[in-house]
LUMMI-147437 format. One line per 10 residues: number of its first residue (from 1); for each residue x, y, z of C-alpha. Coordinates in steps of 0.1 Angstrom, whole numbers. Each point is the difference from the previous one (the first is absolute). Layout:
NUM> X Y Z ~ ...
***
This chain:
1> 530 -318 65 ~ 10 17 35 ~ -24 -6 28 ~ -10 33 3 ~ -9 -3 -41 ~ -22 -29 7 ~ -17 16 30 ~ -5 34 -15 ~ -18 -25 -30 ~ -16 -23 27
11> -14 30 22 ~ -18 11 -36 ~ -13 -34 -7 ~ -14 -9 37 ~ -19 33 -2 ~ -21 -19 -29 ~ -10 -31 20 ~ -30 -1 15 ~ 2 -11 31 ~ -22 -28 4
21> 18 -19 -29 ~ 28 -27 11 ~ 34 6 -12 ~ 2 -24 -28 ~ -32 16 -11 ~ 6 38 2 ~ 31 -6 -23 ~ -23 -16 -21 ~ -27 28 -5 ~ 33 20 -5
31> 16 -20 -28 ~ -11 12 -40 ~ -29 -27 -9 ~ -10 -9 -35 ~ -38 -12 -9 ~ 10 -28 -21 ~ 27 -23 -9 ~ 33 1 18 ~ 35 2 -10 ~ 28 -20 10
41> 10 34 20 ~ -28 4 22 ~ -2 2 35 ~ -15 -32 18 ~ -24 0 33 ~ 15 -34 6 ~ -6 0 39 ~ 27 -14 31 ~ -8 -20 30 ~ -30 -12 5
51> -19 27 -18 ~ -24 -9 -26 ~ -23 21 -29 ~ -37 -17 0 ~ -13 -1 -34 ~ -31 6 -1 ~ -6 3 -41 ~ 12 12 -34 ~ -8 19 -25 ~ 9 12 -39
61> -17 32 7 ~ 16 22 22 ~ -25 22 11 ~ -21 -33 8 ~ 29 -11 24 ~ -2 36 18 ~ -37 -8 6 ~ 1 -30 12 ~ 29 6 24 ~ -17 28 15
71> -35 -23 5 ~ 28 -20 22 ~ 14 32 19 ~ -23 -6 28 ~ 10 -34 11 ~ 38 4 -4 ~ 19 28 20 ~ 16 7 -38 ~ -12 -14 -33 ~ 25 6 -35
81> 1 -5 -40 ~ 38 -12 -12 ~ 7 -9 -39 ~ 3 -42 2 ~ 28 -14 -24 ~ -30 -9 -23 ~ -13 36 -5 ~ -31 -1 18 ~ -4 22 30 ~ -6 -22 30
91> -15 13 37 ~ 17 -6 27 ~ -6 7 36 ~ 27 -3 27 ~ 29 -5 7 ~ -9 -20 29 ~ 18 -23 19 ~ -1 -36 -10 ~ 22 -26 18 ~ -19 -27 -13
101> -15 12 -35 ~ -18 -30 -7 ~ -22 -1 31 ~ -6 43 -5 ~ -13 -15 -39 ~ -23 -24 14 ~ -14 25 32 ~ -5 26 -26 ~ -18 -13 -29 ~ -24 -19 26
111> -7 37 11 ~ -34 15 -12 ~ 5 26 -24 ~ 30 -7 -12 ~ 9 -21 -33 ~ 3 -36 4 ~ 31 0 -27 ~ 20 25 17 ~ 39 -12 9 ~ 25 16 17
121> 35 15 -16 ~ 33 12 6 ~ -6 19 -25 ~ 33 -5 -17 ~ -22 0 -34 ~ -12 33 3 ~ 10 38 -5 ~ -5 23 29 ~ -34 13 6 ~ -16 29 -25
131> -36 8 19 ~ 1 -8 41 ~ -23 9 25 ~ 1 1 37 ~ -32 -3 22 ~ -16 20 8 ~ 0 30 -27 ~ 37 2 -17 ~ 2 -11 -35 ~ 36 7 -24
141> 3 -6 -34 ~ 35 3 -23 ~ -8 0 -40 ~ 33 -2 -19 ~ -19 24 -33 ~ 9 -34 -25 ~ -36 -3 -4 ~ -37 14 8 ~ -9 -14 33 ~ -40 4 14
151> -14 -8 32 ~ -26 13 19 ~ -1 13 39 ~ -27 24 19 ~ -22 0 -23 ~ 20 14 -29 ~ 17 -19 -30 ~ 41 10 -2 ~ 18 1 -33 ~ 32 0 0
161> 26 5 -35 ~ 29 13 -16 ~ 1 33 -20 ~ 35 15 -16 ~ 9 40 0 ~ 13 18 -26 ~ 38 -11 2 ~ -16 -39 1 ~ 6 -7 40 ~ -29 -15 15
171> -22 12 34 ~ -29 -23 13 ~ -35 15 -4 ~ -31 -13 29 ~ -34 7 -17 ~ -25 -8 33 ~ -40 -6 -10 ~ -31 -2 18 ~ -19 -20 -25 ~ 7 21 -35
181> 6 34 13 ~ 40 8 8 ~ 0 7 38 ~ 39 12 -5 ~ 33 -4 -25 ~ 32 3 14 ~ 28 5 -27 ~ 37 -3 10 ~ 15 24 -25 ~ 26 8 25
191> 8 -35 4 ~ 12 -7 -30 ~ 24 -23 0 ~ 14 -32 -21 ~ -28 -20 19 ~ -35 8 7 ~ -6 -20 36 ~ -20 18 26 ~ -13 -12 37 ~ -40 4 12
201> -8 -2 39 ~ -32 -1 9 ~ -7 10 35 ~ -21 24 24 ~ 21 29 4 ~ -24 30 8 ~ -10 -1 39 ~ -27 22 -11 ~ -16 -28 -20 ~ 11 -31 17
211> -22 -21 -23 ~ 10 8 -30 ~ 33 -12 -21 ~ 28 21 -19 ~ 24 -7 -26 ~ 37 4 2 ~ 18 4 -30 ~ 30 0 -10 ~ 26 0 -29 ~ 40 -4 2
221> 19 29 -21 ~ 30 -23 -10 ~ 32 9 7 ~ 25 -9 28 ~ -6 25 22 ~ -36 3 -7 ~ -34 3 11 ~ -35 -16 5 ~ -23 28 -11 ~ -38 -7 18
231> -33 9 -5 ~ -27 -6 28 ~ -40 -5 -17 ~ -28 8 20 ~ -38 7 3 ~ -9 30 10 ~ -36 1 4 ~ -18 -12 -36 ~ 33 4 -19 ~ 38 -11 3
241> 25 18 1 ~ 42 -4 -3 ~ 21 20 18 ~ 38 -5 1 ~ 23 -20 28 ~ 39 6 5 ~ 24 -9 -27 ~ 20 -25 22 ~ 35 -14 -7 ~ 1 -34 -13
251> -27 -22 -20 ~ -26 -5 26 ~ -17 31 11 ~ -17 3 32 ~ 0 -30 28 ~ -35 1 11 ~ -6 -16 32 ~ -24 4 30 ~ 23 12 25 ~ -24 7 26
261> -21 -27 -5 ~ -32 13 -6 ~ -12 -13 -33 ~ 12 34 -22 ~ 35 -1 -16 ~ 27 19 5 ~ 23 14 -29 ~ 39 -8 11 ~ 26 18 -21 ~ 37 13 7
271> 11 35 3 ~ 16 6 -32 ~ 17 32 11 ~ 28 -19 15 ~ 7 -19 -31 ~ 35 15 -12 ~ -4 24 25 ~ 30 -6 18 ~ 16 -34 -22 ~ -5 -14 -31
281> -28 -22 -11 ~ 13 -31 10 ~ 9 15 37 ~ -29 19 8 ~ -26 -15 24 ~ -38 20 2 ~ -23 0 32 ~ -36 -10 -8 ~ -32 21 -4 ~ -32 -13 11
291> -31 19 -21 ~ -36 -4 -5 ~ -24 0 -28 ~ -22 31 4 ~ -24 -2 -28 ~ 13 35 -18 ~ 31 -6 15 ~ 31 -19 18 ~ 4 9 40 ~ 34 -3 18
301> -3 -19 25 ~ 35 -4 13 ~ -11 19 33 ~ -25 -21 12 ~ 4 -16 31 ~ -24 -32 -16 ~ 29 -10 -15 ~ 33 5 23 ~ 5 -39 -5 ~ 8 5 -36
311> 26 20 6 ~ 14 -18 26 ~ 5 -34 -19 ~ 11 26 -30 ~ 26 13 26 ~ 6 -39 12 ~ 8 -7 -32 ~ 26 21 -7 ~ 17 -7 35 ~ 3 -41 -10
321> 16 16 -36 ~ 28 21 21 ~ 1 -32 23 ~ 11 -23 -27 ~ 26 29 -14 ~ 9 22 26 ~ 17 25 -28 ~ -35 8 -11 ~ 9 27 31 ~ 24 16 -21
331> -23 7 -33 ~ -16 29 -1 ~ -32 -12 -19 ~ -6 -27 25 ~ 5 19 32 ~ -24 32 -12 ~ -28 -29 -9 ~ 9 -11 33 ~ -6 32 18 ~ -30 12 -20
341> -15 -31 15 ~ 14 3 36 ~ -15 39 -5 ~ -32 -7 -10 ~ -4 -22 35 ~ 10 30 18 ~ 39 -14 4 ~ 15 32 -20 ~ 27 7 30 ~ 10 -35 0
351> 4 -1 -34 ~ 19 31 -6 ~ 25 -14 28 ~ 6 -32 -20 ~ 1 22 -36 ~ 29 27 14 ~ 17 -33 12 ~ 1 -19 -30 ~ -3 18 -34 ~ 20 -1 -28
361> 19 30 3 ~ 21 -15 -28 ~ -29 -1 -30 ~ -1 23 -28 ~ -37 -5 -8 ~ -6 38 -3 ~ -21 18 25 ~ -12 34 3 ~ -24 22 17 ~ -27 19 -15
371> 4 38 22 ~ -31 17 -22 ~ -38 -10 -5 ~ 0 -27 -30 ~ -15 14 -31 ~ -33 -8 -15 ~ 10 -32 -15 ~ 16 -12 32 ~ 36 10 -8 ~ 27 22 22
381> 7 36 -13 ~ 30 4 -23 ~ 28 7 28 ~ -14 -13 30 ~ 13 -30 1 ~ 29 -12 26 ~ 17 -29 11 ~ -6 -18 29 ~ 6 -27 23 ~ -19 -29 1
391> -19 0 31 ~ -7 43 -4 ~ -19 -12 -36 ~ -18 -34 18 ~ -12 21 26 ~ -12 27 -21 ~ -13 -28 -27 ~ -19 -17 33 ~ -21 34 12 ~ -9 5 -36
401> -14 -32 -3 ~ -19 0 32 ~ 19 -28 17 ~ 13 24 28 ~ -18 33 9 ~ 13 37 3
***
């Protein structure tokens, strides 16, 4: 894979980690995790270093392991359930740094509260974590759809299972209860795929109701080239309600994180309109969005000043990428990511110096202009089309989108 393959891949993936997670961790919560036992194939949160998993107790029962690990969420910074080689579902807090594991053993099980028979692991037993929560209010949960999994969080008891469409692909179903009346279903019919996994976060999103949890859900389409479809659960005064999020490339859906540090989560997506815009798949790069949960609603909020830093390290990000291959300059789908970033920190006439100076005049990824009003379903007029050059259609593609005014 080509650098700028593995970036384009790694700028979608680090968009998913929260960012109070360690590395080793956030490509943990990443990785596909299986309630149950493991394969010879599965992925290991065997640790490096010093770094070391405290075990704090196991469990057959899956949704008995998410309990206790999130009685535990208060005294450890983040606290985990991973599949042990033996089946059972242990809970695990960490990692933490351990130079002399022995002596963190003894100083923790003489601690009040904690078990006397908890040990400390490098975890090379276990599969990545399935349910992990960060303190204060983040919780993440990925089911795989092989079997029914139940556990219970804000006062309501989630179900989550397997159902099959008409042509026998199977979606993942989440039947949420408060005590034995169905608060809301969400049915991913248009997930339907060869697999029925799905992803829960739990976390305040709604600024209006600071309080009070939502759910994020989402689904992964299948496919290549293909999509996390989302669906955001909230209460709305006595009742719930679902209302839809972005359909996001890749299998993760929406990186929610607290940008701003206030205690509500942000939504963190890409800008999917630049994805084959200007290079195929595997070439193009995508900006990202910032929204909010709204209640009825998601809010853009890609123009608020609260979160300049986002885009800067978004913007940072890509600069280390054309550090480390300076041809990156030369490819179109990296350089209009590039300058729909630089834009949207007011650096447009920078940008557009370093785009006329280094585009691909030599690529046949086809480009046009749109000279008429787009039709009703968002399509140019028969016969309106024309070519054009790269940085006429960026430019015009950048003022549509908001990133530069006029």
């Amino acid at each position: 894979m080509r650098l700028a393959d593995a970036a384009r891949a790694g700028h979608s993936a680090r968009m998913g980690m929260q960012s109070r997670l360690r590395a080793p961790l956030a490509l943990a919560v990443a990785a596909c995790l299986v309630p149950g036992a493991i394969g010879p194939a599965s992925a290991q949160s065997g640790l490096s270093g010093d770094e070391r998993w405290i075990v704090l107790a196991s469990r057959q029962d899956p949704a008995e392991a998410i309990a206790l690990a999130r009685a535990y969420r208060e005294r450890f910074e983040a606290t985990h359930v991973v599949t042990s080689s033996n089946g059972w579902n242990a809970v695990v807090a960490g990692p933490v740094p351990a130079s002399d594991p022995g002596a963190l053993q003894a100083r923790l099980r003489a601690e009040p509260g904690l078990p006397d028979d908890l040990f400390v692991s490098d975890g090379t037993r276990f599969a990545e974590p399935y349910w992990t929560a960060d303190a204060p209010r983040l919780e993440r949960l990925r089911f795989d759809g092989d079997a029914p999994l139940a556990f219970e969080a804000d006062g309501l008891t989630f179900l989550l299972d397997a159902a099959r469409d008409d042509t026998d692909l199977a979606y993942p179903t989440i039947d949420a209860y408060e005590g034995r009346r169905v608060a809301f279903s969400i049915a991913f019919e248009d997930a339907a795929s060869f697999s029925a996994g799905a992803r829960l976060t739990i976390a305040p999103l709604d600024p209006e109701a600071p309080g009070e949890r939502q759910i994020v859900t989402s689904a992964f389409t299948g496919g290549a080239h293909c999509c996390a479809v989302t669906r955001i659960a909230g209460r709305l005064g006595a009742r719930w309600l679902v209302i839809p999020g972005a359909t996001l490339d890749g299998d993760t859906g929406y990186g929610v994180r607290d940008l701003d540090g206030d205690g509500v989560y942000e939504l963190v997506g890409i800008d999917q309109s630049f994805l084959y815009a200007y290079a195929s798949y595997a070439a193009s790069f995508a900006p990202i969005v910032i929204e909010r949960y709204a209640g009825k609603k998601i809010v853009d909020l890609s123009d608020d000043p609260r979160f300049r830093r986002a885009f800067e390290d978004d913007l940072a990000w890509m600069d280390e990428a054309v550090r480390d291959e300076p041809a990156l300059w030369r490819e179109n789908g990296f350089l209009a990511a590039w300058a729909a970033s630089m834009a949207r920190l007011g650096r447009w006439e920078e940008a557009r110096a370093r785009v006329l100076a280094s585009f691909d005049r030599s690529s046949d990824w086809p480009l046009t202009i749109c000279e008429a009003p787009a039709t009703a379903d968002g399509t140019c007029p028969a016969g309106a089309e024309r070519p054009a050059a790269f940085p006429d259609v960026l430019e015009r593609h950048l003022r549509e989108r908001g990133y530069i005014g006029g």
